[in-house]
mmCIF file of the N, C-alpha and C atoms, coordinates in Angstrom:
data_MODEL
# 
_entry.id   MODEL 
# 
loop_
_atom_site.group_PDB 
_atom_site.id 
_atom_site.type_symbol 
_atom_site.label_atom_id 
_atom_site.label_alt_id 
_atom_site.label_comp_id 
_atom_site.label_asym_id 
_atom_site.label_entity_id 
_atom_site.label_seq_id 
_atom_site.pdbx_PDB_ins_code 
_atom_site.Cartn_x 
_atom_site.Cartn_y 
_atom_site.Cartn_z 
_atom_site.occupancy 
_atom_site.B_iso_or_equiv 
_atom_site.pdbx_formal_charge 
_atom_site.auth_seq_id 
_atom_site.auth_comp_id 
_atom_site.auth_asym_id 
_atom_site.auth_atom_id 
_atom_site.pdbx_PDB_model_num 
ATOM 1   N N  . UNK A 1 1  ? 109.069 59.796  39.879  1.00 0.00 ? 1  UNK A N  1 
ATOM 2   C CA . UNK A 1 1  ? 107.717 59.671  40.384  1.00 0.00 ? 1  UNK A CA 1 
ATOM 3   C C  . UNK A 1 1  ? 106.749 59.447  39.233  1.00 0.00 ? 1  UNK A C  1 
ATOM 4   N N  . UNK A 1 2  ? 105.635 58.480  39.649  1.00 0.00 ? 2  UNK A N  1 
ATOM 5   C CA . UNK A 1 2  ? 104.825 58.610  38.338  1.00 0.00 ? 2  UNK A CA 1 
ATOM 6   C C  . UNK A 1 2  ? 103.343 59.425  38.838  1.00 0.00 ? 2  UNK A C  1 
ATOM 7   N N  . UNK A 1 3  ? 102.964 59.698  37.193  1.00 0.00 ? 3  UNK A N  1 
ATOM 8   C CA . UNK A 1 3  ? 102.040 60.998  37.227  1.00 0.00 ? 3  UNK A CA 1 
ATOM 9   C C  . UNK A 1 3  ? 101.412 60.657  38.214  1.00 0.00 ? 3  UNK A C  1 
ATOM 10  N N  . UNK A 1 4  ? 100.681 59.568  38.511  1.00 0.00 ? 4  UNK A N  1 
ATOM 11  C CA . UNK A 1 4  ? 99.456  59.443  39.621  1.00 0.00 ? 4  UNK A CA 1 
ATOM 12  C C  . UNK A 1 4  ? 100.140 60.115  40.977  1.00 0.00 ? 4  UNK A C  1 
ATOM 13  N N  . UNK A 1 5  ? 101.111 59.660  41.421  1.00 0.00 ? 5  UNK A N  1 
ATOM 14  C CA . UNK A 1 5  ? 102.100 60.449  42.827  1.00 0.00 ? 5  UNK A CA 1 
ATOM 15  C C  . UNK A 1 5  ? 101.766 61.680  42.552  1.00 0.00 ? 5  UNK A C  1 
ATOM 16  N N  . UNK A 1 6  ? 102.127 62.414  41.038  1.00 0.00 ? 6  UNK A N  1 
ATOM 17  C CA . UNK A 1 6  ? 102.762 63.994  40.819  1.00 0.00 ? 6  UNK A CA 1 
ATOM 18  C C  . UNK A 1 6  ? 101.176 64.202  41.447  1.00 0.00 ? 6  UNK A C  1 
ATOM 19  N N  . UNK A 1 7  ? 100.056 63.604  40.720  1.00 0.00 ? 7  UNK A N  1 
ATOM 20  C CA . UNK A 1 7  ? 98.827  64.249  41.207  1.00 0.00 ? 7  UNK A CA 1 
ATOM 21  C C  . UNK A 1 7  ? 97.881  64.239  42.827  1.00 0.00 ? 7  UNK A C  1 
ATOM 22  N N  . UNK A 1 8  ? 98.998  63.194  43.213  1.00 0.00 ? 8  UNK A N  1 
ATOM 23  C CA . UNK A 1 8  ? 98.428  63.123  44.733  1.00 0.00 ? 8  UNK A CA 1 
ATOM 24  C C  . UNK A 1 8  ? 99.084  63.952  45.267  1.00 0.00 ? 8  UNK A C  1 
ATOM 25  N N  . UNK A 1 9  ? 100.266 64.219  45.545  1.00 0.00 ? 9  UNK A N  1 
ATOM 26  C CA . UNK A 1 9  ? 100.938 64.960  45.825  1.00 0.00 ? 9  UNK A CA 1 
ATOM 27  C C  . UNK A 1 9  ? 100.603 67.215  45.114  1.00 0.00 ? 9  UNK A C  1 
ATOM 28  N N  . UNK A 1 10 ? 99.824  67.135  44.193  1.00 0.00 ? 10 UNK A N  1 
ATOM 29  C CA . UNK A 1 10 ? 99.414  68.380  43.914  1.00 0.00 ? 10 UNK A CA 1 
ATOM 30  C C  . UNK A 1 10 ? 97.919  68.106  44.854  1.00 0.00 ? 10 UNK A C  1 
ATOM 31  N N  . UNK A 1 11 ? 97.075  67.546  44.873  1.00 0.00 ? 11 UNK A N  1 
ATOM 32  C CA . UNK A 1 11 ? 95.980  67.635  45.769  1.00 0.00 ? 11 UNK A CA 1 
ATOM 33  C C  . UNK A 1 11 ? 96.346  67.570  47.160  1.00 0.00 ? 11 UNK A C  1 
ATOM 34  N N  . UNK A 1 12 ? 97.186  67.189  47.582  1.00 0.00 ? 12 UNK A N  1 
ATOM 35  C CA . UNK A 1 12 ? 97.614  67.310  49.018  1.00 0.00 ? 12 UNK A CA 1 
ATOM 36  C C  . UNK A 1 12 ? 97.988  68.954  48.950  1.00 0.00 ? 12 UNK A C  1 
ATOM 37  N N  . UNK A 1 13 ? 98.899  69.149  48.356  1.00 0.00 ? 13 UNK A N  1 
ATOM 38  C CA . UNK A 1 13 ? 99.634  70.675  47.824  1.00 0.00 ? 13 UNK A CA 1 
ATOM 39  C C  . UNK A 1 13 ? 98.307  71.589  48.690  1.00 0.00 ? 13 UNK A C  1 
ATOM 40  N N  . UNK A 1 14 ? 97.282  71.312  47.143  1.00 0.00 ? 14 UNK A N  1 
ATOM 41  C CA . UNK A 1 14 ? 96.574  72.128  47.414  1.00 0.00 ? 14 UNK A CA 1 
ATOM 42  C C  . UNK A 1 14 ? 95.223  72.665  48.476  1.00 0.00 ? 14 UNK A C  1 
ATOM 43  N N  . UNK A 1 15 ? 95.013  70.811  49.006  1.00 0.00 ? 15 UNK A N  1 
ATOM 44  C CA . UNK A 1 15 ? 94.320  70.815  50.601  1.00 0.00 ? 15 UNK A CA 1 
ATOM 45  C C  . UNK A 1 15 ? 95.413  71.676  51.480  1.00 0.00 ? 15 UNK A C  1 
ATOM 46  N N  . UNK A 1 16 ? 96.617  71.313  51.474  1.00 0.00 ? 16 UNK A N  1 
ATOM 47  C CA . UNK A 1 16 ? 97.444  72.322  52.544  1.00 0.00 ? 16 UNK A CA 1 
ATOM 48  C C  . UNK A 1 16 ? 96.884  73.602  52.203  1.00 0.00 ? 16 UNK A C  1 
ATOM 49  N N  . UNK A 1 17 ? 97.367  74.034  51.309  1.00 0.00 ? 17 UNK A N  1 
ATOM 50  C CA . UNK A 1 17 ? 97.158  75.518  50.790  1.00 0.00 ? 17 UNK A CA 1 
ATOM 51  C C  . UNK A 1 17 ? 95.952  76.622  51.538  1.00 0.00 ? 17 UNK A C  1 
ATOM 52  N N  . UNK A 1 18 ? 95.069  75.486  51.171  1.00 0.00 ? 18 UNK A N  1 
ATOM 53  C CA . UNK A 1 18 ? 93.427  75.883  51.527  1.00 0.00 ? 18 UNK A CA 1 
ATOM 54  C C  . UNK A 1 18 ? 93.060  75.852  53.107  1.00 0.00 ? 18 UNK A C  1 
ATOM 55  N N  . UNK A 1 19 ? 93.978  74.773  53.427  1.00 0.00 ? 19 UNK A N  1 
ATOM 56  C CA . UNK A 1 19 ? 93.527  74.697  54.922  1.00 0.00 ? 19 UNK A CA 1 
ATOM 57  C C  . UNK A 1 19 ? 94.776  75.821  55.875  1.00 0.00 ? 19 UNK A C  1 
ATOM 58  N N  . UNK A 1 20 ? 95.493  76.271  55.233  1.00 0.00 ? 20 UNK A N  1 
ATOM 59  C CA . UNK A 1 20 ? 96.296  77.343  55.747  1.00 0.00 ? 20 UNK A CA 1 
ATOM 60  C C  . UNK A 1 20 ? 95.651  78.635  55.556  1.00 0.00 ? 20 UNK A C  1 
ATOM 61  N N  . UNK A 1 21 ? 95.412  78.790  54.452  1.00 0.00 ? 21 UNK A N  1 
ATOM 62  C CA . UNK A 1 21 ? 94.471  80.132  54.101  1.00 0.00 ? 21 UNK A CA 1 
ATOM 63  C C  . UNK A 1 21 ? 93.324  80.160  55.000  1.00 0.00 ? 21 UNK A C  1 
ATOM 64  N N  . UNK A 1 22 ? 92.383  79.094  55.706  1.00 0.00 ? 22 UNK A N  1 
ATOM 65  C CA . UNK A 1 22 ? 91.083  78.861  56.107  1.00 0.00 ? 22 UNK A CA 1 
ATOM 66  C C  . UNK A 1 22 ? 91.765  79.408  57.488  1.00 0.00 ? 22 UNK A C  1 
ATOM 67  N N  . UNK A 1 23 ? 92.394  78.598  58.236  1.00 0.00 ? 23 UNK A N  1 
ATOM 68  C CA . UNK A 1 23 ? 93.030  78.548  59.642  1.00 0.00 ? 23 UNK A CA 1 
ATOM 69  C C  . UNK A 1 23 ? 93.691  79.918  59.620  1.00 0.00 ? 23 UNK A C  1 
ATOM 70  N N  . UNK A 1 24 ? 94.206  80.834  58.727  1.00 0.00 ? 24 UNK A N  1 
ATOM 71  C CA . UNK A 1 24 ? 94.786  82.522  58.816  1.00 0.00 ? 24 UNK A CA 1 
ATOM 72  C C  . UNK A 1 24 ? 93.778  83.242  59.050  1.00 0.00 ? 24 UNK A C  1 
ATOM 73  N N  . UNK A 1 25 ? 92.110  83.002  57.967  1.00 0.00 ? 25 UNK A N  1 
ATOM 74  C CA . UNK A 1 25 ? 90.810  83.478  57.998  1.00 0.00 ? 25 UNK A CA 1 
ATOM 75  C C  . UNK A 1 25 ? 90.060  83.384  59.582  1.00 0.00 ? 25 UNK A C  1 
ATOM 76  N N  . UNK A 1 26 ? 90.650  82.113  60.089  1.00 0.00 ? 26 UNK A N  1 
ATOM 77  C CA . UNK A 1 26 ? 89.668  81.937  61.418  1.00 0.00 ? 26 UNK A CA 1 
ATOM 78  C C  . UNK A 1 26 ? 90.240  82.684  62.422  1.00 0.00 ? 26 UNK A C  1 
ATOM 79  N N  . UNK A 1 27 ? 92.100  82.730  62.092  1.00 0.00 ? 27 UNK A N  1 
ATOM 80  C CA . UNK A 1 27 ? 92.457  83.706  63.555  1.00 0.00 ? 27 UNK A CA 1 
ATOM 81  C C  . UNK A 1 27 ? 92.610  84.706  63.202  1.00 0.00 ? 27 UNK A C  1 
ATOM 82  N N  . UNK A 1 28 ? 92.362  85.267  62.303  1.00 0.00 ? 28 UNK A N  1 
ATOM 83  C CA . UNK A 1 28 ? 92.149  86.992  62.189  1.00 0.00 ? 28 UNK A CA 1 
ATOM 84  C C  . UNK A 1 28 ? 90.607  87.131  62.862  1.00 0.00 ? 28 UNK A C  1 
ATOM 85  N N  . UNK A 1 29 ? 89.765  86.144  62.379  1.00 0.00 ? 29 UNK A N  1 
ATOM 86  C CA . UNK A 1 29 ? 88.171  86.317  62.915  1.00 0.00 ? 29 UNK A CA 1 
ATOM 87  C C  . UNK A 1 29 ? 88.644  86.284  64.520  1.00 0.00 ? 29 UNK A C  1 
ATOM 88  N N  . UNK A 1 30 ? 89.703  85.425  65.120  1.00 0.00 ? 30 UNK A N  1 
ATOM 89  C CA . UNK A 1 30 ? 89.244  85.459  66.662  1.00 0.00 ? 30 UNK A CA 1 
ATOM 90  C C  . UNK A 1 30 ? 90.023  86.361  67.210  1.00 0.00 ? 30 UNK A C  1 
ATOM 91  N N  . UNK A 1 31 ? 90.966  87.362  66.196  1.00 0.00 ? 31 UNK A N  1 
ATOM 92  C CA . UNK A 1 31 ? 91.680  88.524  66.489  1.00 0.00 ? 31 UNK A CA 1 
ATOM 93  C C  . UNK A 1 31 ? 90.877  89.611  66.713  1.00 0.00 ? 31 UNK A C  1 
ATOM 94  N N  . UNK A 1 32 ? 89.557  89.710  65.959  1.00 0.00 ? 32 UNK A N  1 
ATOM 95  C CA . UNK A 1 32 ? 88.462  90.763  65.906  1.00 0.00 ? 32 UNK A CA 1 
ATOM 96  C C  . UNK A 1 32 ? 87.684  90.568  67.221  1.00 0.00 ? 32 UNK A C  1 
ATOM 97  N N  . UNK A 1 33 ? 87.490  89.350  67.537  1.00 0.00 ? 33 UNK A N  1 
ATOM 98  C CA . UNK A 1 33 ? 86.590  88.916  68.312  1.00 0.00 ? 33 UNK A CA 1 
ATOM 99  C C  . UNK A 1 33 ? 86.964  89.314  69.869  1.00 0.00 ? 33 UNK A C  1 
ATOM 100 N N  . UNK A 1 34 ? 88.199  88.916  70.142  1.00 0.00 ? 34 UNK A N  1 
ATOM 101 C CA . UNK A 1 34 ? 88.990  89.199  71.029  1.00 0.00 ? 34 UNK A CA 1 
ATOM 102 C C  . UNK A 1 34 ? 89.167  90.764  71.552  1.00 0.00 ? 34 UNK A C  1 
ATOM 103 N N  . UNK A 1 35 ? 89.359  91.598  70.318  1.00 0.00 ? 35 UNK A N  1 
ATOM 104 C CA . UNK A 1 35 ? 89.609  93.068  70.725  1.00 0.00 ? 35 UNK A CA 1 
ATOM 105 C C  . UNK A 1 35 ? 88.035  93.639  71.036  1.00 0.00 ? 35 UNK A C  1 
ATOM 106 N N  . UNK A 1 36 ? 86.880  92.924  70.114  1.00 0.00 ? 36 UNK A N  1 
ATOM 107 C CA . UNK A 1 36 ? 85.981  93.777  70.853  1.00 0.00 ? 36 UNK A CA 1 
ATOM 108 C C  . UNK A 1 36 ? 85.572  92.504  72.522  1.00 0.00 ? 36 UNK A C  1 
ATOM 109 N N  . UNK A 1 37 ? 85.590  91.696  72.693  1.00 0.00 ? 37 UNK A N  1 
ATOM 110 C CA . UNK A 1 37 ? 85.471  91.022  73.763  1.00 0.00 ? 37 UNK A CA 1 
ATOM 111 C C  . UNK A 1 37 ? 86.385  92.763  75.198  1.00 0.00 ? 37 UNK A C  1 
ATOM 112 N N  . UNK A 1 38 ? 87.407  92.699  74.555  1.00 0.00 ? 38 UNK A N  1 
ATOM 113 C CA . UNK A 1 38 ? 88.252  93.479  75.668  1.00 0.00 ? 38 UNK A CA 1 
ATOM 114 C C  . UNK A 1 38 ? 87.630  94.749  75.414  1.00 0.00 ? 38 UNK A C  1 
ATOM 115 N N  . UNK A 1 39 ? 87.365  95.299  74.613  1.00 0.00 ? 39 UNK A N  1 
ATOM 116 C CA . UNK A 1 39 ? 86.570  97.134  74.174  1.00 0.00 ? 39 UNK A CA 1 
ATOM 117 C C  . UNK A 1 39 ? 85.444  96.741  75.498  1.00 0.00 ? 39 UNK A C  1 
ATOM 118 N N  . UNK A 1 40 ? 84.195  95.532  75.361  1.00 0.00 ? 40 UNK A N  1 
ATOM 119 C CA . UNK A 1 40 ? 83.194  95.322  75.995  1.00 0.00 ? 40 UNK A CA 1 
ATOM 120 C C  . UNK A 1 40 ? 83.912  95.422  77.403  1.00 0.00 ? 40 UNK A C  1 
ATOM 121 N N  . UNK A 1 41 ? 84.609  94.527  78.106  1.00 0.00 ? 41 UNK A N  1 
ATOM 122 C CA . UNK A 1 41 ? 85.244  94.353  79.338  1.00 0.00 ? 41 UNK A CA 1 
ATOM 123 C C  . UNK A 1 41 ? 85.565  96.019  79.894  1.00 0.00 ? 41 UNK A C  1 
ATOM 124 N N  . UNK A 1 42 ? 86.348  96.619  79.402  1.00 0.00 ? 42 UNK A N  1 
ATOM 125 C CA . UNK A 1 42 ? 86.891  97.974  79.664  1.00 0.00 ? 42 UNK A CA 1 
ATOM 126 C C  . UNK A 1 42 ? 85.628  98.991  79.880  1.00 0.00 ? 42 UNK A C  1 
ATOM 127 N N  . UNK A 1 43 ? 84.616  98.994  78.866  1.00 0.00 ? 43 UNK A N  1 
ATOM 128 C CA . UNK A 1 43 ? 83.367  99.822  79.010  1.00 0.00 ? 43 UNK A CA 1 
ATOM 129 C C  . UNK A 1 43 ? 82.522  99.215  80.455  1.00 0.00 ? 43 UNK A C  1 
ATOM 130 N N  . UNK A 1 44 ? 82.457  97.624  80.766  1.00 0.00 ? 44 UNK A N  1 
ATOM 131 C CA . UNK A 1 44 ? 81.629  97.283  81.999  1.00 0.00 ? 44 UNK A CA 1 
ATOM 132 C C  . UNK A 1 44 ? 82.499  97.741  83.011  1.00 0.00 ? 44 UNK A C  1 
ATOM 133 N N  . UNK A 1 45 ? 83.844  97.881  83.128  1.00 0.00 ? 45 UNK A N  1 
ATOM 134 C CA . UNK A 1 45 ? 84.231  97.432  83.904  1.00 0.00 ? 45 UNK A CA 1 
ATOM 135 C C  . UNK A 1 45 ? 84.101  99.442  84.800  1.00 0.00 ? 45 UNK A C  1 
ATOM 136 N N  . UNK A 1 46 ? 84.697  100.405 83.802  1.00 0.00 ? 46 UNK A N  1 
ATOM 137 C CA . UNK A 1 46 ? 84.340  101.812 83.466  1.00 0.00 ? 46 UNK A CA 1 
ATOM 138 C C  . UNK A 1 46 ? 83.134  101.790 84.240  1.00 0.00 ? 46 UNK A C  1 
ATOM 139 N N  . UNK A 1 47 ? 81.723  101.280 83.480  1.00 0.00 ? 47 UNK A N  1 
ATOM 140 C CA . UNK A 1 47 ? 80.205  101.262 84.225  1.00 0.00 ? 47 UNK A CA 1 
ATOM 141 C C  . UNK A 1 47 ? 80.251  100.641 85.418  1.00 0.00 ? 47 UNK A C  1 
ATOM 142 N N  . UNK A 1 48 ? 80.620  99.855  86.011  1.00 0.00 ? 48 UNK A N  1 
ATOM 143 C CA . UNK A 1 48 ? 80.622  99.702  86.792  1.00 0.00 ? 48 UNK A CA 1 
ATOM 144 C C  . UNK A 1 48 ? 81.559  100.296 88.052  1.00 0.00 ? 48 UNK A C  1 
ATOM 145 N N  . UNK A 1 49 ? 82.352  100.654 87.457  1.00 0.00 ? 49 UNK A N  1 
ATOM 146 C CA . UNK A 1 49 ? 82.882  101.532 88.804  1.00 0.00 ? 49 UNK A CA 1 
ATOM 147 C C  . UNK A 1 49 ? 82.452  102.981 88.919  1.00 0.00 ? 49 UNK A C  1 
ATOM 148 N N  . UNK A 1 50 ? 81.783  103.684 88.332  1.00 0.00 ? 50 UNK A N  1 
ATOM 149 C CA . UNK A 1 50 ? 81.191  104.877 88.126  1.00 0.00 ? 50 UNK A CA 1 
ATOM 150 C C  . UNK A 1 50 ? 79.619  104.605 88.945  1.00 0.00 ? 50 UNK A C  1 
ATOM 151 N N  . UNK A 1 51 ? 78.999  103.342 88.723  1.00 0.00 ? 51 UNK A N  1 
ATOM 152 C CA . UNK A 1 51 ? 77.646  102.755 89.531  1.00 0.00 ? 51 UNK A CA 1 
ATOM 153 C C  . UNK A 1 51 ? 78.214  102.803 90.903  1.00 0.00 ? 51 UNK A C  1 
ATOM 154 N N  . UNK A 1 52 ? 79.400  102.061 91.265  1.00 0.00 ? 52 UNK A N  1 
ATOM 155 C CA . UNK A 1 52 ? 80.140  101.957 92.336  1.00 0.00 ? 52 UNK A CA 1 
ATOM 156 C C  . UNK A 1 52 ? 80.170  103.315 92.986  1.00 0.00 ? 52 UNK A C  1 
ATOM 157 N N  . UNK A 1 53 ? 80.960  104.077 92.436  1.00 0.00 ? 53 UNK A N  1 
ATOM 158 C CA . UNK A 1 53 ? 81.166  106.038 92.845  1.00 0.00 ? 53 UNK A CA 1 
ATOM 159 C C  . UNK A 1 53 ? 79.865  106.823 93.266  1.00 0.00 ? 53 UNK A C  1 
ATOM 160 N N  . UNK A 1 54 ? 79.071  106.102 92.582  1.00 0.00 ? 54 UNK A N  1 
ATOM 161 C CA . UNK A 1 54 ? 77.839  106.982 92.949  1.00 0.00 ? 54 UNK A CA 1 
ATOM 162 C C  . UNK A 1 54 ? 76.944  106.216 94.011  1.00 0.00 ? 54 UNK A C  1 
ATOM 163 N N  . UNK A 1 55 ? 76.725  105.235 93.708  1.00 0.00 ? 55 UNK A N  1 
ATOM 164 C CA . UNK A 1 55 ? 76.243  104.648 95.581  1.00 0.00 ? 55 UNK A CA 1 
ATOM 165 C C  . UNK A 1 55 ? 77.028  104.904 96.150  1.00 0.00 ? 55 UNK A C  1 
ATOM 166 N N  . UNK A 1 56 ? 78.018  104.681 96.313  1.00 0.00 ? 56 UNK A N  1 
ATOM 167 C CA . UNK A 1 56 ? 78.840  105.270 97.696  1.00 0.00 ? 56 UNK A CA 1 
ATOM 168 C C  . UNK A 1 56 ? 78.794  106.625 98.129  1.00 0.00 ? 56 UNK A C  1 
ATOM 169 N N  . UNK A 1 57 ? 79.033  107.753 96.990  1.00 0.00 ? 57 UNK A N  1 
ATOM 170 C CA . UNK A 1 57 ? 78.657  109.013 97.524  1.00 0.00 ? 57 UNK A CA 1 
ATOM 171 C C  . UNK A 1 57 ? 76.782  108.979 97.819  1.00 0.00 ? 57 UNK A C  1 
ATOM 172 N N  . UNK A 1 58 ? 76.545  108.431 97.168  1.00 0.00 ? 58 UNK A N  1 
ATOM 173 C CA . UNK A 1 58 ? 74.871  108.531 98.193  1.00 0.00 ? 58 UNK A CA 1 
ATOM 174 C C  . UNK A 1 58 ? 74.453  108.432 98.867  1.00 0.00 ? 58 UNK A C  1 
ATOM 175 N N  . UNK A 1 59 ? 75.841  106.813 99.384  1.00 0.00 ? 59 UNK A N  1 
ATOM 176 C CA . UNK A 1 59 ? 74.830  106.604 100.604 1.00 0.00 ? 59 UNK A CA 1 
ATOM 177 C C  . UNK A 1 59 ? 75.222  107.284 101.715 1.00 0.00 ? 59 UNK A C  1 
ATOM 178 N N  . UNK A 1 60 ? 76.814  108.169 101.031 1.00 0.00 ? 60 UNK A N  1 
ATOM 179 C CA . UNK A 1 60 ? 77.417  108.887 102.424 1.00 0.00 ? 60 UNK A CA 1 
ATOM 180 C C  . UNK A 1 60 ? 76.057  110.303 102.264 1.00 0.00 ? 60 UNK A C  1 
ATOM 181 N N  . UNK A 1 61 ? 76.261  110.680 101.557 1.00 0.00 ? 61 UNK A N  1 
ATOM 182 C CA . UNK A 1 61 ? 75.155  111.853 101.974 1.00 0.00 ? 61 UNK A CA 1 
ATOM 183 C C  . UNK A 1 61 ? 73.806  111.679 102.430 1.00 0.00 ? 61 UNK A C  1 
ATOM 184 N N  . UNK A 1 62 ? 74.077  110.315 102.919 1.00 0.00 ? 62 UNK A N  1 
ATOM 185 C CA . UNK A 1 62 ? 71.959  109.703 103.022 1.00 0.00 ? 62 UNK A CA 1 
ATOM 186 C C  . UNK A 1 62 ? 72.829  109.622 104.364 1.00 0.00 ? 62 UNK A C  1 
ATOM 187 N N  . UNK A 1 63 ? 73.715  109.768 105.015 1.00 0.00 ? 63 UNK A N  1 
ATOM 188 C CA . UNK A 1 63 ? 74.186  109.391 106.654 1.00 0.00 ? 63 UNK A CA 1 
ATOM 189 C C  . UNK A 1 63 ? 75.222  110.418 106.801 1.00 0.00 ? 63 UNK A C  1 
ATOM 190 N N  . UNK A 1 64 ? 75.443  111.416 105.999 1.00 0.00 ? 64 UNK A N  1 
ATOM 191 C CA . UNK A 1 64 ? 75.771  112.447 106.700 1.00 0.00 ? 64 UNK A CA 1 
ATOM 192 C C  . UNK A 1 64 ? 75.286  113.529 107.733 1.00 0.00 ? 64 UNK A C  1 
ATOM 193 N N  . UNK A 1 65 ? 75.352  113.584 108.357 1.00 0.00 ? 65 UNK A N  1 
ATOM 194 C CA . UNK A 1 65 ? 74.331  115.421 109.222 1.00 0.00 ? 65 UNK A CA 1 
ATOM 195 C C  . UNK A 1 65 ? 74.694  116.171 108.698 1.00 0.00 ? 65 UNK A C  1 
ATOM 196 N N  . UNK A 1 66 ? 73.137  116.648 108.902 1.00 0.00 ? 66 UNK A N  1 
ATOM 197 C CA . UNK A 1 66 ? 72.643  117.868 108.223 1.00 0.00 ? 66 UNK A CA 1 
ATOM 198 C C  . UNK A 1 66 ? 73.652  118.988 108.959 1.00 0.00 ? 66 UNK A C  1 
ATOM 199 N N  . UNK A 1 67 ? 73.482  119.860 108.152 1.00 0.00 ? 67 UNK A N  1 
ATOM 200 C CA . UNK A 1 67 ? 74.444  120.699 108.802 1.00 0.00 ? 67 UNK A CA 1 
ATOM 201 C C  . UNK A 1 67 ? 73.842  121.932 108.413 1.00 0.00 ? 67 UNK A C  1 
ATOM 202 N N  . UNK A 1 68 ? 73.635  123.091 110.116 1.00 0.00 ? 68 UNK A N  1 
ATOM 203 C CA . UNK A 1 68 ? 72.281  124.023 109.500 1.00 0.00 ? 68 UNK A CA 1 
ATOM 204 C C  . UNK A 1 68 ? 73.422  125.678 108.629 1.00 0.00 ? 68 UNK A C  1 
ATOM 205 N N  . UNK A 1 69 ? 72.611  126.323 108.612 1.00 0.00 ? 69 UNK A N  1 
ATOM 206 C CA . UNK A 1 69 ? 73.322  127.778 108.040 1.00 0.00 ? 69 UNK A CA 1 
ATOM 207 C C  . UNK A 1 69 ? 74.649  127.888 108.563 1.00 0.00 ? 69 UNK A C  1 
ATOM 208 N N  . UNK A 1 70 ? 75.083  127.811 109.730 1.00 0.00 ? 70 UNK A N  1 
ATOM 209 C CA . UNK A 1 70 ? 76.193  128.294 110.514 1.00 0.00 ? 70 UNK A CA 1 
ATOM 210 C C  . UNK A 1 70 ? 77.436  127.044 110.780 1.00 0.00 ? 70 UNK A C  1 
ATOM 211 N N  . UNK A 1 71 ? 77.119  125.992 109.939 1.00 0.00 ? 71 UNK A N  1 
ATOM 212 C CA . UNK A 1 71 ? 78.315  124.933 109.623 1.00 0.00 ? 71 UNK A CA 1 
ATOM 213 C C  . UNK A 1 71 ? 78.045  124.058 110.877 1.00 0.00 ? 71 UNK A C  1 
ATOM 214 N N  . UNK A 1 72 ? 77.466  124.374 111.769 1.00 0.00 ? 72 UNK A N  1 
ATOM 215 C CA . UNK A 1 72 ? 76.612  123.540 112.963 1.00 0.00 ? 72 UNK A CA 1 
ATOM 216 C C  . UNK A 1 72 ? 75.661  122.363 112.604 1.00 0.00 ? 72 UNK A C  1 
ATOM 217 N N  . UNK A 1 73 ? 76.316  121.021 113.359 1.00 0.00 ? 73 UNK A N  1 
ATOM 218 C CA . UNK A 1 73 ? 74.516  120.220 112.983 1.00 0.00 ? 73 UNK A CA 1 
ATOM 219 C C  . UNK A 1 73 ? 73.149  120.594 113.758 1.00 0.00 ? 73 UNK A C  1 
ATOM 220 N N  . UNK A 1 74 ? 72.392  120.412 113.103 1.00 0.00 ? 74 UNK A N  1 
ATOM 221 C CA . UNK A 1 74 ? 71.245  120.776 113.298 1.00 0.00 ? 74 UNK A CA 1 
ATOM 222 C C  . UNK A 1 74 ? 70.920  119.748 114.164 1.00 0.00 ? 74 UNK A C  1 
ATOM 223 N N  . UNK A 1 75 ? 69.738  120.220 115.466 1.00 0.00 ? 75 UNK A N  1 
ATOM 224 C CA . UNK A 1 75 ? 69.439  119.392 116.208 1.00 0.00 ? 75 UNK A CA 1 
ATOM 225 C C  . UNK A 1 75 ? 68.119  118.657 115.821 1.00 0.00 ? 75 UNK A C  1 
# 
C-alpha cells in the first residue's frame, strides 16, 4: 500500500472510532432518558389511580344513606 492509502485508511480508522464512541454516548443518553420517561409513567399512572380511589369513594358516600344512631336510615 502506498503512504497516501496508509493515511486514508487511518482517517477512516479514526472517523469510525469517533463515530462509535459518539453513537455509545447517544444510547446511554437514550438509556437515561428512557428510565426516567418510565419513573414519570409509573408515578402518573400511581396519581392517577389514587385520584381514581378517591372519587369513587366520594361519590359513593355523596349517594349513600344516611344512616341515623341505631344503624337505621333516617327518614
Amino acid at each position: 500500500l502506498k503512504s497516501r492509502d496508509l493515511q486514508k485508511l487511518s482517517i477512516s480508522s479514526d472517523n469510525m472510532q469517533h463515530a462509535y464512541w459518539e453513537l455509545k454516548r447517544e444510547m446511554s443518553n437514550l438509556h437515561l432518558v428512557t428510565q426516567v420517561q418510565a419513573e414519570l409513567l409509573r408515578k402518573l399512572k400511581t396519581s392517577t389511580a389514587i385520584k381514581k380511589a378517591w372519587s369513587q369513594n366520594r361519590a359513593m358516600r355523596s349517594t349513600a344513606p344516611v344512616l341515623g344512631t341505631h344503624g337505621v336510615k333516617d327518614k
